[in-house]
C-alpha positions as CSV (number, residue, x, y, z in Angstrom):
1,X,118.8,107.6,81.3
2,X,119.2,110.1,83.6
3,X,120.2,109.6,87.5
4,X,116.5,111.0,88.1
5,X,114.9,108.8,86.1
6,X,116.5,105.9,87.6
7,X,115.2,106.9,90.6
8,X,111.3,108.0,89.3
9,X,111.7,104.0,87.8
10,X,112.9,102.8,90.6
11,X,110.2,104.4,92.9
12,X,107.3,103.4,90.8
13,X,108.7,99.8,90.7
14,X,108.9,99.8,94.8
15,X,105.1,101.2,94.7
16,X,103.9,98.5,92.4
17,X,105.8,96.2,94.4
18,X,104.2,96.9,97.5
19,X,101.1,96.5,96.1
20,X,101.9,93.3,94.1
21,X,102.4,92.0,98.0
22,X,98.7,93.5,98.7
23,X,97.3,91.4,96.0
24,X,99.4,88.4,96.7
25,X,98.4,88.7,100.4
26,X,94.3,88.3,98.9
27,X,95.4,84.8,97.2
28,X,94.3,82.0,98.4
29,X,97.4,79.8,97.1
30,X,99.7,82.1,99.2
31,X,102.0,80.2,101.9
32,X,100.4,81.7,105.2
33,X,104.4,82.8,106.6
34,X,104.6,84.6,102.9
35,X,100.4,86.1,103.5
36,X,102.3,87.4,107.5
37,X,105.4,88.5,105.6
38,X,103.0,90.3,102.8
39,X,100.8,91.9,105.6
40,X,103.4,93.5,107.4
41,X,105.3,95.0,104.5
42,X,102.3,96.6,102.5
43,X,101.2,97.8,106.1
44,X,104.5,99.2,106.5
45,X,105.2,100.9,102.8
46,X,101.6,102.7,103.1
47,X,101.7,103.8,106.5
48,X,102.1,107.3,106.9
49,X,103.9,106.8,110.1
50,X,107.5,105.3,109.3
51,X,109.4,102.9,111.8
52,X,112.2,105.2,112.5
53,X,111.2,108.7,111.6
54,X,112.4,110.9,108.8
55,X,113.9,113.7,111.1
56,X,116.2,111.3,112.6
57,X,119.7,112.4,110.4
58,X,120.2,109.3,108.4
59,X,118.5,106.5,110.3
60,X,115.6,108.1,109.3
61,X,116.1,107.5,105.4
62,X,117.6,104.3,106.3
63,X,114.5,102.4,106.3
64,X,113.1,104.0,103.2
65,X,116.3,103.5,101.2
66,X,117.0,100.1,102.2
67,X,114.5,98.0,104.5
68,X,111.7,98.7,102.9
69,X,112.9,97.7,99.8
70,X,114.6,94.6,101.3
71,X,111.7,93.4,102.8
72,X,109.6,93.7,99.3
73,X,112.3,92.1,97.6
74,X,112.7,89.4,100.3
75,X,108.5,88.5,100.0
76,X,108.5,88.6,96.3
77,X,111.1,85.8,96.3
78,X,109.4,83.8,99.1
79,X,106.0,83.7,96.6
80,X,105.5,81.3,93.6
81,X,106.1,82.7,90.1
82,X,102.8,82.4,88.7
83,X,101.3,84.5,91.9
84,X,103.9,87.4,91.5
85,X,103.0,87.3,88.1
86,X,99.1,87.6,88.5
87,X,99.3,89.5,91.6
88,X,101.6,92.5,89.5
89,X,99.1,92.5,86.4
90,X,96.3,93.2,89.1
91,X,98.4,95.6,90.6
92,X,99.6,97.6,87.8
93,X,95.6,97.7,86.7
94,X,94.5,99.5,90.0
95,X,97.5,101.5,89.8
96,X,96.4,102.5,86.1
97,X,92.7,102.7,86.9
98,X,93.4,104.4,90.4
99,X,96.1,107.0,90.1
100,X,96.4,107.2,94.1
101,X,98.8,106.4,96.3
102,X,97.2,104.3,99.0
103,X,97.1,104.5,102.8
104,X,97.2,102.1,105.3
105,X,95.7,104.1,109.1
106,X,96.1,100.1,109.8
107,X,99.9,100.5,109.3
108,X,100.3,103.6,110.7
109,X,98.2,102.0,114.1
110,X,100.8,98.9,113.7
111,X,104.0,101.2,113.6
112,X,102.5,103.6,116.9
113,X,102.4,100.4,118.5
114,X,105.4,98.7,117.8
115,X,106.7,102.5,119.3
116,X,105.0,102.6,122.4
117,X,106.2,99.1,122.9
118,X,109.4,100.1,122.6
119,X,109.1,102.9,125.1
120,X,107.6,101.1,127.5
121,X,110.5,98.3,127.3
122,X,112.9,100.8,127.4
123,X,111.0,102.6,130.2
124,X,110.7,99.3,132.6
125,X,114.3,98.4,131.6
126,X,115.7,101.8,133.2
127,X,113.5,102.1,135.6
128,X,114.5,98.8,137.5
C-alpha cells in the first residue's frame, strides 16, 4: 500500500470516527462527560472554521494532524464497546447512504466564539 493510500484510509477512518462520536452522542447509554466530550469533537471535526487556522505556517495543520485525531481517539476509548460498535455500523450506513461530508454552522459558531473570547482576554489583559 502506497503512502497515499495510507493516508486516503486513514482520512476516511478519522471521518467515520467523527461521526461514530455523532451517533454515540444520540445514545441514551452514553456517560454524560463522554455525550460533552462527543459534542465538542464532532462540532469541531465538521466545523468549517478550524481552532487555529490553516494559514498559520504549521500551527495551522497542527490541529488537523494531531488534536483532532487525539481527541476522537481519546472519546472512542472513554465509550463502552458495544456503543462504539453500534454507533460505527450507524455511521458507516449514513456515510454509505449519504455520500456528503457533513457541516456543523453549530461548530463553526462554537469555534468564532471560543476566538472572540480569546481576543477579548487578550485585549483586557494588555490593556490594564
Amino acid at each position: 500500500m502506497s503512502i497515499f493510500e495510507t493516508i486516503r484510509t486513514w482520512a476516511r477512518r478519522i471521518k467515520r470516527d467523527a461521526m461514530t462520536l455523532w451517533f454515540a452522542y444520540r445514545n441514551p447509554a452514553t456517560p454524560l462527560f463522554v455525550k460533552l466530550l462527543c459534542v465538542f469533537v464532532v462540532g469541531y471535526a465538521l466545523s468549517p472554521v478550524d481552532l487555529i487556522p490553516d494559514f498559520i505556517p504549521v500551527l495551522g495543520y497542527l490541529d488537523d494532524a494531531l488534536l483532532l485525531p487525539g481527541l476522537i481517539w481519546l472519546a472512542i476509548r472513554l465509550l463502552p464497546a458495544g456503543i462504539v460498535q453500534e454507533s460505527r455500523l450507524r455511521a458507516d450506513a449514513w456515510m454509505a447512504e449519504r455520500r456528503a461530508k457533513p457541516k456543523s454552522y453549530t461548530g463553526a459558531a462554537v469555534i468564532v466564539i471560543v476566538w472572540l473570547a480569546v481576543a477579548y482576554a487578550a485585549w483586557a489583559w494588555l490593556g490594564r
